[in-house]
PyMOL CGO cylinders between C-alpha atoms (Angstrom):
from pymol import cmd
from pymol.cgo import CYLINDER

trace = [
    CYLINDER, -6.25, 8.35, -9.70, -5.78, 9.12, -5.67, 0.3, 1, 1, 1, 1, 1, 1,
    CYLINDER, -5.78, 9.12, -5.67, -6.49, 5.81, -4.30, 0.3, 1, 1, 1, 1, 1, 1,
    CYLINDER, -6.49, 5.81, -4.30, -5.65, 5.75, -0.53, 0.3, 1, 1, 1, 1, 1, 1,
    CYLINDER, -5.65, 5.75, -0.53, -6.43, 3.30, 1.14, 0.3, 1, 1, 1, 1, 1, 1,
    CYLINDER, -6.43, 3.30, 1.14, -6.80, 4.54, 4.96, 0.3, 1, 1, 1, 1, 1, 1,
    CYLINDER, -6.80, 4.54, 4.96, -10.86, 4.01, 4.27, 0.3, 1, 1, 1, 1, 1, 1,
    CYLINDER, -10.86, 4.01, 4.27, -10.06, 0.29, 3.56, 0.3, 1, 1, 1, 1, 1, 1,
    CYLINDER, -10.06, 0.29, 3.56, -7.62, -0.01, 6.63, 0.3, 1, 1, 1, 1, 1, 1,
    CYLINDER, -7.62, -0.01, 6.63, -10.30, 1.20, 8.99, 0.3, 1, 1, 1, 1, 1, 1,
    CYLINDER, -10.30, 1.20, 8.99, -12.95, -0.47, 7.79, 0.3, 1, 1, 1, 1, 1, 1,
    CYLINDER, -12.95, -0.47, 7.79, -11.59, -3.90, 7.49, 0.3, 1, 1, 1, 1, 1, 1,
    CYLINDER, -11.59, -3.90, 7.49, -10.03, -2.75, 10.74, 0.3, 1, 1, 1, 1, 1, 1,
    CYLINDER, -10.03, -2.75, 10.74, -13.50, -2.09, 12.09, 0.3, 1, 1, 1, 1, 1, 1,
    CYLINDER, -13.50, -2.09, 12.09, -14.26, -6.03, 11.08, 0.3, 1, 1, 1, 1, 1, 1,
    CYLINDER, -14.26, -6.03, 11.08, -11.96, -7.86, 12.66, 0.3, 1, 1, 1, 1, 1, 1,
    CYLINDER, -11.96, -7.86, 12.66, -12.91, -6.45, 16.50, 0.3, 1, 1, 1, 1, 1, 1,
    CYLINDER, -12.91, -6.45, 16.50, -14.61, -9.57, 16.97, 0.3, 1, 1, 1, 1, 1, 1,
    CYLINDER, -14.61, -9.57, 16.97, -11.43, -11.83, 15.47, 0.3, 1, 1, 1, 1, 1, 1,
    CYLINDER, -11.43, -11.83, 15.47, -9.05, -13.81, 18.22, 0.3, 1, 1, 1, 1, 1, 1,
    CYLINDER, -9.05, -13.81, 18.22, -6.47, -11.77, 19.77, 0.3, 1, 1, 1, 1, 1, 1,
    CYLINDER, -6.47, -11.77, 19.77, -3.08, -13.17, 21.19, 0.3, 1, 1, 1, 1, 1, 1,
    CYLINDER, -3.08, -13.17, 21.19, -1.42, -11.92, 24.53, 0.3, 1, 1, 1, 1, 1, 1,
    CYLINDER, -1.42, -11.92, 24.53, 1.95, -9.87, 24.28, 0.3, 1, 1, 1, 1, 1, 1,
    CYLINDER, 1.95, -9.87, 24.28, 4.15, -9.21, 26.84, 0.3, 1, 1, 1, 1, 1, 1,
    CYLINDER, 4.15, -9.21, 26.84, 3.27, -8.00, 30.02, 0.3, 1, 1, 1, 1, 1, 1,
    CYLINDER, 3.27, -8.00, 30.02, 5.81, -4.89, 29.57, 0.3, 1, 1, 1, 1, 1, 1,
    CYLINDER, 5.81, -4.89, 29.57, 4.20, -3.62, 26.58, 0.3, 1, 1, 1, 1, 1, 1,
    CYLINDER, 4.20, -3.62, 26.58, 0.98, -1.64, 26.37, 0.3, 1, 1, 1, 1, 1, 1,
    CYLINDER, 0.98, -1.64, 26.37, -0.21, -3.90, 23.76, 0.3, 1, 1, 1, 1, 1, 1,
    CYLINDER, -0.21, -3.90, 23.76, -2.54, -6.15, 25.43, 0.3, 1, 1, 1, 1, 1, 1,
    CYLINDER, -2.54, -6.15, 25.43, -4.14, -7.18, 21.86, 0.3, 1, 1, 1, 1, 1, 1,
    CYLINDER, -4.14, -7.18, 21.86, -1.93, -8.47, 19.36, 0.3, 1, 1, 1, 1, 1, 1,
    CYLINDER, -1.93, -8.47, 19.36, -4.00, -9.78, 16.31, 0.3, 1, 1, 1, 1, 1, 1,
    CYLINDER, -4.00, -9.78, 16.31, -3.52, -10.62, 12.39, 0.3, 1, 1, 1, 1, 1, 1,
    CYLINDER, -3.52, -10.62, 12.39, -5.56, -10.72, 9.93, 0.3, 1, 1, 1, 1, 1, 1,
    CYLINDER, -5.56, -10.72, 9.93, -5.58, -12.38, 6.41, 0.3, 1, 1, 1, 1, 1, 1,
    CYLINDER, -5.58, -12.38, 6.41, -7.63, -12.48, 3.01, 0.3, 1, 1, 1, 1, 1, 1,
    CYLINDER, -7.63, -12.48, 3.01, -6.53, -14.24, 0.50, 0.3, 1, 1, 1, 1, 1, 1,
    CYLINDER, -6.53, -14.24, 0.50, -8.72, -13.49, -3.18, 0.3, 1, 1, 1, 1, 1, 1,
    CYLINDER, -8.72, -13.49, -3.18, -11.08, -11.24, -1.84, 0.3, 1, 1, 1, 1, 1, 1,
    CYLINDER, -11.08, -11.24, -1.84, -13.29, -9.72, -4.17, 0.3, 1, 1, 1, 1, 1, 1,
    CYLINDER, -13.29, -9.72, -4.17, -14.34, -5.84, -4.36, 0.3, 1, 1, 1, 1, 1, 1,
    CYLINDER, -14.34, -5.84, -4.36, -16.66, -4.08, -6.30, 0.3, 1, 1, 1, 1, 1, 1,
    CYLINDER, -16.66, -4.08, -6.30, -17.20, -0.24, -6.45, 0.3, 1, 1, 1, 1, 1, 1,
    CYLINDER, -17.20, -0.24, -6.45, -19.98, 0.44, -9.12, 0.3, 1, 1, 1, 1, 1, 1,
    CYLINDER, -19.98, 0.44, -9.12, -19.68, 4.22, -10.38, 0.3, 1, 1, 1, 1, 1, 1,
    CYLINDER, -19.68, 4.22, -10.38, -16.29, 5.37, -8.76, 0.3, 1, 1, 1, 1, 1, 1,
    CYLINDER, -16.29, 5.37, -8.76, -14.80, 8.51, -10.96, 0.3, 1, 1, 1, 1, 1, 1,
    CYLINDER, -14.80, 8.51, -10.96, -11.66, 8.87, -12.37, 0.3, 1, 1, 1, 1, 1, 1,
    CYLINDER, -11.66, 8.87, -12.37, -9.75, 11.93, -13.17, 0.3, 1, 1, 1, 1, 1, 1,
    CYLINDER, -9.75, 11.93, -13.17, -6.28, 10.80, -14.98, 0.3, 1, 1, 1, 1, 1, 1,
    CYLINDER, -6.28, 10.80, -14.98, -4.84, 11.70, -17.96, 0.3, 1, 1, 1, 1, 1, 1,
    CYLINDER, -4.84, 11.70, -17.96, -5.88, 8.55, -19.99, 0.3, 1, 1, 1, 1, 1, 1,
    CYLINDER, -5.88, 8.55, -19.99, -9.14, 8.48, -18.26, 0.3, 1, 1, 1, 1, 1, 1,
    CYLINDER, -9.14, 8.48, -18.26, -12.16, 10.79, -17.09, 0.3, 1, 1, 1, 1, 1, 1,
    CYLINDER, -12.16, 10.79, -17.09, -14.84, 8.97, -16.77, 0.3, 1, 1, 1, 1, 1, 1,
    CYLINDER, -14.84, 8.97, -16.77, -16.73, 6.99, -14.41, 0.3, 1, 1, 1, 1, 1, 1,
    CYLINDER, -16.73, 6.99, -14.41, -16.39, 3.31, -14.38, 0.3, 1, 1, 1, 1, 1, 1,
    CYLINDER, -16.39, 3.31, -14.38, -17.10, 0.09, -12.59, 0.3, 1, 1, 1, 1, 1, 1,
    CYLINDER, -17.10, 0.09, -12.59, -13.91, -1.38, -10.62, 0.3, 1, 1, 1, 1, 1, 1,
    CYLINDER, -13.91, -1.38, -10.62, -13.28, -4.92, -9.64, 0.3, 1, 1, 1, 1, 1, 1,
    CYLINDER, -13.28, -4.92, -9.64, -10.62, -5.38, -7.26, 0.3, 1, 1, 1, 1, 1, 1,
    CYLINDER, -10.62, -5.38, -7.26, -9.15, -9.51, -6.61, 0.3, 1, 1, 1, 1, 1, 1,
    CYLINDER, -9.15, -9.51, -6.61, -6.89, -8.96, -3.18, 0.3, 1, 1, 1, 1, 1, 1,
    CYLINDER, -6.89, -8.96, -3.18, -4.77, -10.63, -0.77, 0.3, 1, 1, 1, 1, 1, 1,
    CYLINDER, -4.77, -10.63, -0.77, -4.31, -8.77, 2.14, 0.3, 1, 1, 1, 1, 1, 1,
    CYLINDER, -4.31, -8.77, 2.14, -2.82, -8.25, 5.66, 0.3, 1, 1, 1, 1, 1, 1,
    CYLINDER, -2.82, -8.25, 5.66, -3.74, -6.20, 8.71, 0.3, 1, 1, 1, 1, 1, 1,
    CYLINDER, -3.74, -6.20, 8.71, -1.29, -6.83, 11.89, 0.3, 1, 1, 1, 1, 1, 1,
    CYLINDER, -1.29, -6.83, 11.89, -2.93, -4.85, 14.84, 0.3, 1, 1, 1, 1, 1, 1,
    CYLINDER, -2.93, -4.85, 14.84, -1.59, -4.10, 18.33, 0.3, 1, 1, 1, 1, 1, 1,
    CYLINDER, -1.59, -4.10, 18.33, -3.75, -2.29, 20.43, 0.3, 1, 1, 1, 1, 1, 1,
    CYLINDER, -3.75, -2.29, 20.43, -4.23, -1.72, 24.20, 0.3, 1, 1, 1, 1, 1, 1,
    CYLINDER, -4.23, -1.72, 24.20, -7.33, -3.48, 24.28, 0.3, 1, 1, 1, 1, 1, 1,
    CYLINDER, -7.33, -3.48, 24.28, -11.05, -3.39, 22.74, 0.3, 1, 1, 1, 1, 1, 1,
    CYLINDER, -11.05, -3.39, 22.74, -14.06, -1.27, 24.02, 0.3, 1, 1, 1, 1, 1, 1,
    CYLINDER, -14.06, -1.27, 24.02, -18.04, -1.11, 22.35, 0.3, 1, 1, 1, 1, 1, 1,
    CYLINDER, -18.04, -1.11, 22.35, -15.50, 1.46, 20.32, 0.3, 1, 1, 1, 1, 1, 1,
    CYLINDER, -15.50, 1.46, 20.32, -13.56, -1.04, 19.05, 0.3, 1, 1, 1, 1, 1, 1,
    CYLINDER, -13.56, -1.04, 19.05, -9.59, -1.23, 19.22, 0.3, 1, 1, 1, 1, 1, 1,
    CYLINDER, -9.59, -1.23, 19.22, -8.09, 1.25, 21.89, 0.3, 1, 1, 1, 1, 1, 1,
    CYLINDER, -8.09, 1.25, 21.89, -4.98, 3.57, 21.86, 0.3, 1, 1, 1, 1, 1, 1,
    CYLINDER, -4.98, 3.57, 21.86, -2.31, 3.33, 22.02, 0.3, 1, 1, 1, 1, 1, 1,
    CYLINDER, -2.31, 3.33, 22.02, -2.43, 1.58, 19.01, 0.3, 1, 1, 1, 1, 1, 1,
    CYLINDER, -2.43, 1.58, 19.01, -0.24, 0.36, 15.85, 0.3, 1, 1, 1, 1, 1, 1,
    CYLINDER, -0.24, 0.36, 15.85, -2.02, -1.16, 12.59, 0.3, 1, 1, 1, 1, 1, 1,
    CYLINDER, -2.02, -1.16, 12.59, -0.12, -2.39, 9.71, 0.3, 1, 1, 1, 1, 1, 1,
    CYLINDER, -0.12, -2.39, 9.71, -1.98, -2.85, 6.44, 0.3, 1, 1, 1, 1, 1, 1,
    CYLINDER, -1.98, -2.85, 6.44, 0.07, -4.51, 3.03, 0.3, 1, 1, 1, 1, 1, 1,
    CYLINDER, 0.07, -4.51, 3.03, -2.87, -5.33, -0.12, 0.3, 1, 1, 1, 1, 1, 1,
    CYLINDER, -2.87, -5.33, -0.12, -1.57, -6.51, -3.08, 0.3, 1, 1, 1, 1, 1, 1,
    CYLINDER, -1.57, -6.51, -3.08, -4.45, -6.73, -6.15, 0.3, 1, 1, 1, 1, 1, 1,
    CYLINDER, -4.45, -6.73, -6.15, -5.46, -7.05, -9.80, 0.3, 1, 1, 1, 1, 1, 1,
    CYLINDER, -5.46, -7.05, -9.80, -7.91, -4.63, -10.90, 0.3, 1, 1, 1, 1, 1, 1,
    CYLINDER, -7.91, -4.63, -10.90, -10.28, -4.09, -13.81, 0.3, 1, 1, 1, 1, 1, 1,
    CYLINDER, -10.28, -4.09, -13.81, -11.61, -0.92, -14.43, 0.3, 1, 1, 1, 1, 1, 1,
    CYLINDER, -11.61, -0.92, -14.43, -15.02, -0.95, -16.70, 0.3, 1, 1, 1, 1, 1, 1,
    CYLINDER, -15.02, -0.95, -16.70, -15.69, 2.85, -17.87, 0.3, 1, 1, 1, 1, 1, 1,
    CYLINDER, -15.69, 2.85, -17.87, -19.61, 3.23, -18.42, 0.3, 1, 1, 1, 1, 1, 1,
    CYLINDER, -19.61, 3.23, -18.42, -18.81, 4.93, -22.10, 0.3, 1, 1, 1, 1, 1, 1,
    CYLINDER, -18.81, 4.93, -22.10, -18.15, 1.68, -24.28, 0.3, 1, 1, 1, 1, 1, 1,
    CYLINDER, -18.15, 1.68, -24.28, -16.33, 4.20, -26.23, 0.3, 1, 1, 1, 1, 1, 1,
    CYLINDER, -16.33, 4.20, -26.23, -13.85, 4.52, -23.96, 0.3, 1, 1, 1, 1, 1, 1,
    CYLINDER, -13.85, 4.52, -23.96, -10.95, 1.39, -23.11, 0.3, 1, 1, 1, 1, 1, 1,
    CYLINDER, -10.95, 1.39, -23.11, -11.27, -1.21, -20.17, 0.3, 1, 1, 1, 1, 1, 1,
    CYLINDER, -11.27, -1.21, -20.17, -8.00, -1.38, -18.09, 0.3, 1, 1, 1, 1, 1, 1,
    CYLINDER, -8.00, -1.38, -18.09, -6.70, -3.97, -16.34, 0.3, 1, 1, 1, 1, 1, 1,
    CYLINDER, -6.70, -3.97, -16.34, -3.61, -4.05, -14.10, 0.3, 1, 1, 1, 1, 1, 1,
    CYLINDER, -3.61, -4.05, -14.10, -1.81, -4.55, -10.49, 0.3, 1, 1, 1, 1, 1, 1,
    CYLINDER, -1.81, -4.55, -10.49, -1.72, -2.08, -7.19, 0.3, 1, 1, 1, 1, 1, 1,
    CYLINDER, -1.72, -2.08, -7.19, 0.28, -2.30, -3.94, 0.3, 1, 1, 1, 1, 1, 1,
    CYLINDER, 0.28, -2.30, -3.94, -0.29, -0.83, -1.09, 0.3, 1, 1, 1, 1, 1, 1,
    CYLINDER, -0.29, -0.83, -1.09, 0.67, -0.45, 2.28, 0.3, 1, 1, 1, 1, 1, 1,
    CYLINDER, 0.67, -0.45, 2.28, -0.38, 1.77, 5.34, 0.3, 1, 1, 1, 1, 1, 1,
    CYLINDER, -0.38, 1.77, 5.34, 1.06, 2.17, 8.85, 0.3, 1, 1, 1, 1, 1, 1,
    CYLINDER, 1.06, 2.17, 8.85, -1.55, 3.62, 11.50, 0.3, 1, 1, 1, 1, 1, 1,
    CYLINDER, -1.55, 3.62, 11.50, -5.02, 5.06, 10.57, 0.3, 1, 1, 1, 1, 1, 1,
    CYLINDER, -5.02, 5.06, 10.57, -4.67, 8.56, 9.40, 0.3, 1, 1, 1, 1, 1, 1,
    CYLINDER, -4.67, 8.56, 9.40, -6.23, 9.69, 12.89, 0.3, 1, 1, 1, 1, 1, 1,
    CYLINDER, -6.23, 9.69, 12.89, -2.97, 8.60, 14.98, 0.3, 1, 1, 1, 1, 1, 1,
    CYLINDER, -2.97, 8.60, 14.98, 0.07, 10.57, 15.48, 0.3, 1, 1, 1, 1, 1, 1,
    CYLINDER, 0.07, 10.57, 15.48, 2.08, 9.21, 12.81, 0.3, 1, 1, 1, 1, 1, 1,
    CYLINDER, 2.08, 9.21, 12.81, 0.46, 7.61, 9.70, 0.3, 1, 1, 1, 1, 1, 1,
    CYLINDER, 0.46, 7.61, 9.70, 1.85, 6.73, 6.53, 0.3, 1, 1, 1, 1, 1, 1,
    CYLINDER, 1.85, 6.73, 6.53, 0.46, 5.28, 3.23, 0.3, 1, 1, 1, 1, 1, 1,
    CYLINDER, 0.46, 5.28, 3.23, 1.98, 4.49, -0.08, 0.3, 1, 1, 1, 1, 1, 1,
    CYLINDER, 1.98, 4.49, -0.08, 0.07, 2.91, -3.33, 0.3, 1, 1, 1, 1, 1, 1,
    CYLINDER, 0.07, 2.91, -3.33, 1.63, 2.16, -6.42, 0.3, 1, 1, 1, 1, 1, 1,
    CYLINDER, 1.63, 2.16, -6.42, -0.80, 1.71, -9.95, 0.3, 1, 1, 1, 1, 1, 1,
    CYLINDER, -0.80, 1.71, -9.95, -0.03, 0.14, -13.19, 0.3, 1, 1, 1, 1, 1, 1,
    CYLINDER, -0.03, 0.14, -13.19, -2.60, -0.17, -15.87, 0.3, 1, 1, 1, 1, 1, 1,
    CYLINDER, -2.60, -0.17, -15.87, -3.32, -1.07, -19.40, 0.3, 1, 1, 1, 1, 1, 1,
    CYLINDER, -3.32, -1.07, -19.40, -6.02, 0.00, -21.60, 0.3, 1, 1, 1, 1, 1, 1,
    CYLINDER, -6.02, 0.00, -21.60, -7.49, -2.10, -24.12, 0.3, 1, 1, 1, 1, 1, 1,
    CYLINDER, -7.49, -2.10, -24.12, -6.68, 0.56, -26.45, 0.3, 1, 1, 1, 1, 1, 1,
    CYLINDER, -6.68, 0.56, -26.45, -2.95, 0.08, -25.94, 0.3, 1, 1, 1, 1, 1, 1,
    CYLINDER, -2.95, 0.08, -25.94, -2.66, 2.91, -22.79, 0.3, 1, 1, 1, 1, 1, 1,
    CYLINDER, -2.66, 2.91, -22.79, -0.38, 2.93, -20.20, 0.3, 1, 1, 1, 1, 1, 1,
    CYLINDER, -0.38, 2.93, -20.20, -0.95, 4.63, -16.82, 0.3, 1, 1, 1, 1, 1, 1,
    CYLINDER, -0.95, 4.63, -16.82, 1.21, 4.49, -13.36, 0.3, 1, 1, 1, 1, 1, 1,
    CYLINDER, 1.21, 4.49, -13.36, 0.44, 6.36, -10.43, 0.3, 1, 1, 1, 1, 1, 1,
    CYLINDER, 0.44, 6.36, -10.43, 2.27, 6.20, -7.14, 0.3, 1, 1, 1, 1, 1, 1,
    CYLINDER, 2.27, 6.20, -7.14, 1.39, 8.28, -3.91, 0.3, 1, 1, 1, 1, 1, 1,
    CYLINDER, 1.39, 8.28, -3.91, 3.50, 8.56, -0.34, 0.3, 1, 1, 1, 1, 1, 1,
    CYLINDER, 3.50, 8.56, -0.34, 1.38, 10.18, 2.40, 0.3, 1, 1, 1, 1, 1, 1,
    CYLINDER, 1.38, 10.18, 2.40, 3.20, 10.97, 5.65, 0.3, 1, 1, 1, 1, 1, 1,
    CYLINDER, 3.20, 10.97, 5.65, 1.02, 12.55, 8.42, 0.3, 1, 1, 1, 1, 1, 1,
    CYLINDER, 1.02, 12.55, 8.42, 3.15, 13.24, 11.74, 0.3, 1, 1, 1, 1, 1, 1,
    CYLINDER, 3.15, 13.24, 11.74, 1.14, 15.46, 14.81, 0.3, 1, 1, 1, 1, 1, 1,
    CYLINDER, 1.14, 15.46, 14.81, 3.10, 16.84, 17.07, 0.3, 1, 1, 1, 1, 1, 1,
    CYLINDER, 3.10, 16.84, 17.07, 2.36, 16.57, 20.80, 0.3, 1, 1, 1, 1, 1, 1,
    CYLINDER, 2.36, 16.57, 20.80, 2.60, 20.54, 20.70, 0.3, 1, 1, 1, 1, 1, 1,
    CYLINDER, 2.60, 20.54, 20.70, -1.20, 20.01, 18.07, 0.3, 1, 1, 1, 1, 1, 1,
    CYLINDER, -1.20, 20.01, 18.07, 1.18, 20.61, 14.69, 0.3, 1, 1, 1, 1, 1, 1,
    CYLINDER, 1.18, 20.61, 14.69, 0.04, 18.84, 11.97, 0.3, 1, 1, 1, 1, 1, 1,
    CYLINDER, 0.04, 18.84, 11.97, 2.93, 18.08, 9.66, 0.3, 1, 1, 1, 1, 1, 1,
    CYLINDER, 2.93, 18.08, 9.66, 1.64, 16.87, 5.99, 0.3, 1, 1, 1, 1, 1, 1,
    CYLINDER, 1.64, 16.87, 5.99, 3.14, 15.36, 2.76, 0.3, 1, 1, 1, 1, 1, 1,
    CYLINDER, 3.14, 15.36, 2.76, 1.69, 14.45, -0.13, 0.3, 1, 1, 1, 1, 1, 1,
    CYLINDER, 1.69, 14.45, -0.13, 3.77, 13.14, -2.76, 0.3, 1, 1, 1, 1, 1, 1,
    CYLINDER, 3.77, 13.14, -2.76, 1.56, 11.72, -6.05, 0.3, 1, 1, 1, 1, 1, 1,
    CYLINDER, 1.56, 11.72, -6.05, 2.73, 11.56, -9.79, 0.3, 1, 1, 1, 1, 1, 1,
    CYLINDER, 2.73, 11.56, -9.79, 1.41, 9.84, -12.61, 0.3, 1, 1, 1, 1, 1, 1,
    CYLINDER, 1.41, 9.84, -12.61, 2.91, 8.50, -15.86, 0.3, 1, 1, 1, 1, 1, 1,
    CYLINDER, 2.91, 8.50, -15.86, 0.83, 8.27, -18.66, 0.3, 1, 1, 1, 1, 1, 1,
    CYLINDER, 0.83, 8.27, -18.66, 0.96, 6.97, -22.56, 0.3, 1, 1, 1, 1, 1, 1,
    CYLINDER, 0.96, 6.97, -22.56, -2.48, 7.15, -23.70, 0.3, 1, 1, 1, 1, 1, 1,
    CYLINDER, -2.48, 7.15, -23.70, -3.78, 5.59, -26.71, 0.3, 1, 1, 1, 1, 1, 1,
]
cmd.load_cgo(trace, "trace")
């Protein structure tokens, strides 16, 4: 269950270039220095598929969020937010996850995560941490780390750690 979130960053990212942006210091390169907030935000994704060892099916997910998105940037173009730029992202939410086979269990449970920079910067790191039940008694926990580092030599240095634990019913 890979659920990265660097989509979500840049797309509520993408939203808030019209929200009210502070001043910073005039010896920083960070003339836009902006926060964000939700607070019980509701997602749906109808059909998303899941591959984990409890569950392989495709189901209907309801996220409930609170959320954060601190952005400094150097200023805003028709492109949005320009470089240099630093984004930090923390979401904390409930899910429910409806498979489309009533056969199958409905789980329910928490996720965390947190990204620094959009994966196109230099140096970009995410980490999201699952726990779910299933109605069935299941218990599933997933946590990925995702470090992306380019080098000003082109280097792409990646790391993706991701394990699961899983008790399945």
């Amino acid at each position: 269950m890979r659920s990265v979130r660097f989509l979500g960053a840049t797309v509520f990212t993408v939203a808030l270039v019209g929200a009210t942006a502070a001043g910073s210091s005039a010896d920083s390169p960070y003339t836009i220095n902006t926060t964000q907030r939700l607070h019980k935000a509701i997602e749906f994704d109808a059909d998303v598929a899941f591959d984990t060892p409890c569950l392989v099916a495709s189901a209907d997910v309801t996220e409930v969020f609170n959320e954060q998105v601190h952005i400094l940037a150097s200023g805003i173009d028709q492109s949005g937010y320009m470089e240099p730029l630093h984004i930090e992202d923390a979401r904390e939410e409930s899910l429910t996850i409806v498979p489309h086979d009533p056969a199958l269990p409905t789980y329910t449970g928490h996720s965390t995560a947190h990204i620094t920079n959009l994966e196109t910067s230099p140096n970009a790191v995410s980490t999201n941490t699952i726990t779910l039940r299933g109605t069935d008694g299941s218990h599933l926990l997933s946590h990925e780390n995702v470090h992306i580092r380019v080098k000003p030599n082109g280097i792409t240095l990646f790391v993706d750690n991701f394990n699961t634990r899983a008790n399945c019913g």
